[in-house]
mmCIF file of the C-alpha atoms, coordinates in Angstrom:
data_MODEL
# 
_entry.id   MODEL 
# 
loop_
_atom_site.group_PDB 
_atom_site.id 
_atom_site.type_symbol 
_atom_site.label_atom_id 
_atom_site.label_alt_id 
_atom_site.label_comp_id 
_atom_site.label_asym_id 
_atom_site.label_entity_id 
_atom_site.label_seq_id 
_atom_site.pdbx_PDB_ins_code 
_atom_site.Cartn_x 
_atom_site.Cartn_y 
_atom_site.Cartn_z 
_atom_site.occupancy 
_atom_site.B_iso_or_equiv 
_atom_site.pdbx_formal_charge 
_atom_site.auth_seq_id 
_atom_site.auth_comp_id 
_atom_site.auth_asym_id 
_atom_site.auth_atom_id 
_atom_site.pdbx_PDB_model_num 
ATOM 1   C CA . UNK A 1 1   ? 12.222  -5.978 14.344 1.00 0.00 ? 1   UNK A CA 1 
ATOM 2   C CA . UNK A 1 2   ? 9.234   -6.895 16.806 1.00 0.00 ? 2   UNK A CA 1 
ATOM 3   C CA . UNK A 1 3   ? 8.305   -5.087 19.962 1.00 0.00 ? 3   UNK A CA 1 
ATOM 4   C CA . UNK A 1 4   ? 7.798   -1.649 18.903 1.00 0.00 ? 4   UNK A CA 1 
ATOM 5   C CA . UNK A 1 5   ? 6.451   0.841  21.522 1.00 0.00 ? 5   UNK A CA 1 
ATOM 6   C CA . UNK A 1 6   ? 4.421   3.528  20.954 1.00 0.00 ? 6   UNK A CA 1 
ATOM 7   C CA . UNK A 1 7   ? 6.106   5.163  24.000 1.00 0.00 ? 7   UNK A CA 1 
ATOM 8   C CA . UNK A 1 8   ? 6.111   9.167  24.542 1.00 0.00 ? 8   UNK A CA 1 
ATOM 9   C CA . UNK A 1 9   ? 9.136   9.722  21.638 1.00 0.00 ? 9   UNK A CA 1 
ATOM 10  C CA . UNK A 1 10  ? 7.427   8.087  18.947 1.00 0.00 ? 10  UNK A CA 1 
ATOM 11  C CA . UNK A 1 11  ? 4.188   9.908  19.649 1.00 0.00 ? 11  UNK A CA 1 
ATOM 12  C CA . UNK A 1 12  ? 5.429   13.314 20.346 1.00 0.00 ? 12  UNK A CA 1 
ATOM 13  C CA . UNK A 1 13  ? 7.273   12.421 16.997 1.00 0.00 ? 13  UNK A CA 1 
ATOM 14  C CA . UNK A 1 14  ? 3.559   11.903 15.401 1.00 0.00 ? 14  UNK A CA 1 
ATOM 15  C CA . UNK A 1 15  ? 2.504   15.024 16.776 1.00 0.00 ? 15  UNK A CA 1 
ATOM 16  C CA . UNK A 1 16  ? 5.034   16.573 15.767 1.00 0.00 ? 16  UNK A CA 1 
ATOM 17  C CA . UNK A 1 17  ? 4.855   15.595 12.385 1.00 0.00 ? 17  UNK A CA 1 
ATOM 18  C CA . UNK A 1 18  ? 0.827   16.171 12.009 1.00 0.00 ? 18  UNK A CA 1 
ATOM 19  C CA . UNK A 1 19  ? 1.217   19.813 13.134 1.00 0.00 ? 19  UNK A CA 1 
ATOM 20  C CA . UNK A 1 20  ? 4.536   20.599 11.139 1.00 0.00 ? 20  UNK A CA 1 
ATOM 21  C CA . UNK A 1 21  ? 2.613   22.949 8.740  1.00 0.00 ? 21  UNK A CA 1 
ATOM 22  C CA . UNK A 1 22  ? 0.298   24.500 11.523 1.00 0.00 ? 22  UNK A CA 1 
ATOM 23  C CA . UNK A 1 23  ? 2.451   27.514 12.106 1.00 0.00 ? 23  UNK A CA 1 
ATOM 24  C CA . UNK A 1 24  ? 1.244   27.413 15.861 1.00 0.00 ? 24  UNK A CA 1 
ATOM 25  C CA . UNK A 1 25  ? 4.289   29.726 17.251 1.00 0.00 ? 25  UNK A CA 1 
ATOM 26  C CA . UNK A 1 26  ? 3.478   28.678 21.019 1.00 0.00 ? 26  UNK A CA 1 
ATOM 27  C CA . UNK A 1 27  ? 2.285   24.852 19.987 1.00 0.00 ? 27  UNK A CA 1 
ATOM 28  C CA . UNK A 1 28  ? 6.130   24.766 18.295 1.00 0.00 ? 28  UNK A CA 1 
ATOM 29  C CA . UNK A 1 29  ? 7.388   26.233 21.452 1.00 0.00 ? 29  UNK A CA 1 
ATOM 30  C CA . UNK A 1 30  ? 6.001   23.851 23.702 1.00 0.00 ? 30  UNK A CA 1 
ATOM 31  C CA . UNK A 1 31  ? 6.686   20.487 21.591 1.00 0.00 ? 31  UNK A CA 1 
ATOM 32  C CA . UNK A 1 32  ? 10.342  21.851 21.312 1.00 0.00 ? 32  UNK A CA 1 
ATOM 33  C CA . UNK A 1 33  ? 10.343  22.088 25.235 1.00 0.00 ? 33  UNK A CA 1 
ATOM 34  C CA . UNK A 1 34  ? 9.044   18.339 25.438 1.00 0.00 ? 34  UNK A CA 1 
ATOM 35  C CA . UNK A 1 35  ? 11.916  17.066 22.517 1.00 0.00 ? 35  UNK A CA 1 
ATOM 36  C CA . UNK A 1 36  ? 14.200  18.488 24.660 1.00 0.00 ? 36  UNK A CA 1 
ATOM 37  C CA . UNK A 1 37  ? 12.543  16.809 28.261 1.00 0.00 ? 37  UNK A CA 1 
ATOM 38  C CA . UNK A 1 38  ? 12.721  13.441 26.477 1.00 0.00 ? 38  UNK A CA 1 
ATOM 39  C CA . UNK A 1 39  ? 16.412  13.966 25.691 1.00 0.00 ? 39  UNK A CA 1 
ATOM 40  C CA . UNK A 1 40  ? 15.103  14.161 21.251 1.00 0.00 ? 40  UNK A CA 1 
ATOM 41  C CA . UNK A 1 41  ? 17.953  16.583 19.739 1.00 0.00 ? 41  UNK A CA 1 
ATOM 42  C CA . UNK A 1 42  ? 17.407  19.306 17.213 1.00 0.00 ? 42  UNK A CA 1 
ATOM 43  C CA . UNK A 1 43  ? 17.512  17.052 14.493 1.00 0.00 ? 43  UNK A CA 1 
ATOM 44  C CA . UNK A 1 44  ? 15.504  14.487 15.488 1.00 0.00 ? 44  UNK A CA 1 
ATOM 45  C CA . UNK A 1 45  ? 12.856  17.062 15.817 1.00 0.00 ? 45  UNK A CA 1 
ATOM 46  C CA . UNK A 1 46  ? 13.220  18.841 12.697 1.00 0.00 ? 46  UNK A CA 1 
ATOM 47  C CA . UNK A 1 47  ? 13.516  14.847 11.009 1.00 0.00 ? 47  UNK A CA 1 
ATOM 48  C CA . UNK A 1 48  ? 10.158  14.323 12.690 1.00 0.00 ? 48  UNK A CA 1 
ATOM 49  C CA . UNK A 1 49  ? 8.284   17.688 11.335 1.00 0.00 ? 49  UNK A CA 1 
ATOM 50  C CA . UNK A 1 50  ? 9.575   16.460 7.566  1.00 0.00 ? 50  UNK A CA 1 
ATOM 51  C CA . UNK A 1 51  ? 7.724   12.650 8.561  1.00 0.00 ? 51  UNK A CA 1 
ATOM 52  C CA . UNK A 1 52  ? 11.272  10.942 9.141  1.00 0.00 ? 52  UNK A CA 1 
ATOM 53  C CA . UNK A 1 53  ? 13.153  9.559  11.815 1.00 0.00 ? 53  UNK A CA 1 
ATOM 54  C CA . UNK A 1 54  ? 16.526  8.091  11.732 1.00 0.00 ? 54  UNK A CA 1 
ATOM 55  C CA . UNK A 1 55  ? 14.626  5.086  13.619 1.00 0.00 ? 55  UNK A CA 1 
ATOM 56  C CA . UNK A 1 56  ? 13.027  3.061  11.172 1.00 0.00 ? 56  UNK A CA 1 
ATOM 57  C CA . UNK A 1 57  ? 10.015  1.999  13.060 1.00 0.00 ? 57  UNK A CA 1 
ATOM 58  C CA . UNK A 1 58  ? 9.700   5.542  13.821 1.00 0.00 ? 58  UNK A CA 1 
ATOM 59  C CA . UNK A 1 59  ? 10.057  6.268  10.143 1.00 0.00 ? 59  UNK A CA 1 
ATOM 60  C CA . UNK A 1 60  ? 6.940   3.676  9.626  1.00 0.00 ? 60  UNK A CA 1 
ATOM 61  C CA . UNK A 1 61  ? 5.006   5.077  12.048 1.00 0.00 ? 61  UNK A CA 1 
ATOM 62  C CA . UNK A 1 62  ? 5.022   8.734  10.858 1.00 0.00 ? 62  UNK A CA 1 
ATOM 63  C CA . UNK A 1 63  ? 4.581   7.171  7.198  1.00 0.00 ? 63  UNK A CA 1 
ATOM 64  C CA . UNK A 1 64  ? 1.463   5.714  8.780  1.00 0.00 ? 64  UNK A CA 1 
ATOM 65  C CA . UNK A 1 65  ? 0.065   8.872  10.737 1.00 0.00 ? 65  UNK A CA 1 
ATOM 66  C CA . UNK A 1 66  ? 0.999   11.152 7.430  1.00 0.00 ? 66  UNK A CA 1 
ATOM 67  C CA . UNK A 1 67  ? -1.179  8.540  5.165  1.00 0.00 ? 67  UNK A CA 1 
ATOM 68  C CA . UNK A 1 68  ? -3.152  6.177  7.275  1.00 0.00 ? 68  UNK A CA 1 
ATOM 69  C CA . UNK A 1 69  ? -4.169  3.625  4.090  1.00 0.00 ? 69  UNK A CA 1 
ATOM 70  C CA . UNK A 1 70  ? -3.479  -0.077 3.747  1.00 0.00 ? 70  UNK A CA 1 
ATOM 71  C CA . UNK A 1 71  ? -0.125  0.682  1.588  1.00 0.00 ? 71  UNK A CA 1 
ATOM 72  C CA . UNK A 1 72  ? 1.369   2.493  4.906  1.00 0.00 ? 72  UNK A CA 1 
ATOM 73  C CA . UNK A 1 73  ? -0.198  0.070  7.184  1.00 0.00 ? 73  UNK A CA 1 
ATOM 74  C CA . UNK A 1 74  ? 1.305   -2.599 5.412  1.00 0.00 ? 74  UNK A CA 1 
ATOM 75  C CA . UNK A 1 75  ? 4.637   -1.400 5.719  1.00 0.00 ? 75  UNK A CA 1 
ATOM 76  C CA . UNK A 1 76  ? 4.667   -0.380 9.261  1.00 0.00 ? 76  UNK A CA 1 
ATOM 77  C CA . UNK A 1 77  ? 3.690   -3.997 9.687  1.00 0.00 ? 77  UNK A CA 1 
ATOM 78  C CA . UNK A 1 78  ? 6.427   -5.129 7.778  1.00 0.00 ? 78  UNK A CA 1 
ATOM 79  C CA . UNK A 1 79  ? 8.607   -3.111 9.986  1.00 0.00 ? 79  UNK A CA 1 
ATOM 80  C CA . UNK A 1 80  ? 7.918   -4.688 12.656 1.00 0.00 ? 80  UNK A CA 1 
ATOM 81  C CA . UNK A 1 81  ? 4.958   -2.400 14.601 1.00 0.00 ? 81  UNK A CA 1 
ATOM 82  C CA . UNK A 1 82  ? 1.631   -4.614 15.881 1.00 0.00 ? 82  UNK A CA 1 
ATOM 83  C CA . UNK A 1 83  ? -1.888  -4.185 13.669 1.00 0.00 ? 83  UNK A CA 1 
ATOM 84  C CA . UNK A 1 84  ? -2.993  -3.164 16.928 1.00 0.00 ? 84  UNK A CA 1 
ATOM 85  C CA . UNK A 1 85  ? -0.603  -0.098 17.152 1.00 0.00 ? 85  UNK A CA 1 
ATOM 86  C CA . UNK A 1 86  ? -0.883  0.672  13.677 1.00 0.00 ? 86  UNK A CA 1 
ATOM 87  C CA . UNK A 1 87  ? -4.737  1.602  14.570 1.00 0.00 ? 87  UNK A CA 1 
ATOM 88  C CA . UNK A 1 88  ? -3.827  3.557  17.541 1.00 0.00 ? 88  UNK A CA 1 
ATOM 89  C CA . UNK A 1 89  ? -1.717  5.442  15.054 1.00 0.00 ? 89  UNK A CA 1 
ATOM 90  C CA . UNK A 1 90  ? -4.400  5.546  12.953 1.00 0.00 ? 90  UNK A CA 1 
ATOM 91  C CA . UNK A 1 91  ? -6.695  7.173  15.529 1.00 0.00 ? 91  UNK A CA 1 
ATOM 92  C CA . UNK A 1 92  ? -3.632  9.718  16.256 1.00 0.00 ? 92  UNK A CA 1 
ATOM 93  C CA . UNK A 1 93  ? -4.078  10.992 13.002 1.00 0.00 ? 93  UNK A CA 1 
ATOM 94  C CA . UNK A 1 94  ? -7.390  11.209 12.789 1.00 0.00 ? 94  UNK A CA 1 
ATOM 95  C CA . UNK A 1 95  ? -7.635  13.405 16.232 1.00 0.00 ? 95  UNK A CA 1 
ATOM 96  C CA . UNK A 1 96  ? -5.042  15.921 14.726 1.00 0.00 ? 96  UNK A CA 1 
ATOM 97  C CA . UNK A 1 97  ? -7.222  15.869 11.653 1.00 0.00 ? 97  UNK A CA 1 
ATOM 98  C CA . UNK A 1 98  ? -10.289 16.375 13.002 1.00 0.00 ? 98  UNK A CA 1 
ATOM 99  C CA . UNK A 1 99  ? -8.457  19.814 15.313 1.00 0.00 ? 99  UNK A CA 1 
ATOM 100 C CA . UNK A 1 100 ? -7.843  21.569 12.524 1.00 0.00 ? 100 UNK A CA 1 
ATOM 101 C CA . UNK A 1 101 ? -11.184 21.321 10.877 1.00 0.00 ? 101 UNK A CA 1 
ATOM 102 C CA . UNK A 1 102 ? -13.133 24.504 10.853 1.00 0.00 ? 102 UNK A CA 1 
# 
């Protein structure tokens, strides 16, 4: 399990679980419109906005974005994703944070 990508899927899929609980009606809109242009299904969306996948690198990268600590990282190593994306992950997260700060 080597070689993961952090390609346009599995970040929409990290955006679209970081923003699951933002109740942004046109946000959901337009991430729904991008699932759809990169061929995701209903479920894979609604999998992503509950911080699953049924890919498991995908599953260890949302794990990661959800709870960036060395536990998650860990894993998603373990799984098969580079240190190197685990930070970029890492600094995903910490973008959507920092957005919905006052």
């Amino acid at each position: 399990m080597t070689g993961f990508k952090l390609d346009a899927r599995a970040r929409l899929s990290i955006a679209l679980a970081l923003t699951a609980a933002g109740g942004d009606a046109l946000l959901t809109r337009q991430q729904e419109e991008d699932a759809k242009a990169l061929g995701m299904s209903g479920a894979e969306v609604d999998m992503a906005r509950s911080g699953s996948s049924f890919d498991f690198q995908v599953s260890r990268a949302l794990a990661l974005a959800l709870a960036p600590n060395d536990e998650q990282r860990e894993r998603a190593v373990r799984a098969g994703l580079s240190v190197h994306v685990c930070a970029e992950i890492e600094e995903i997260a910490a973008l959507y944070k920092n957005r919905s700060l006052p």
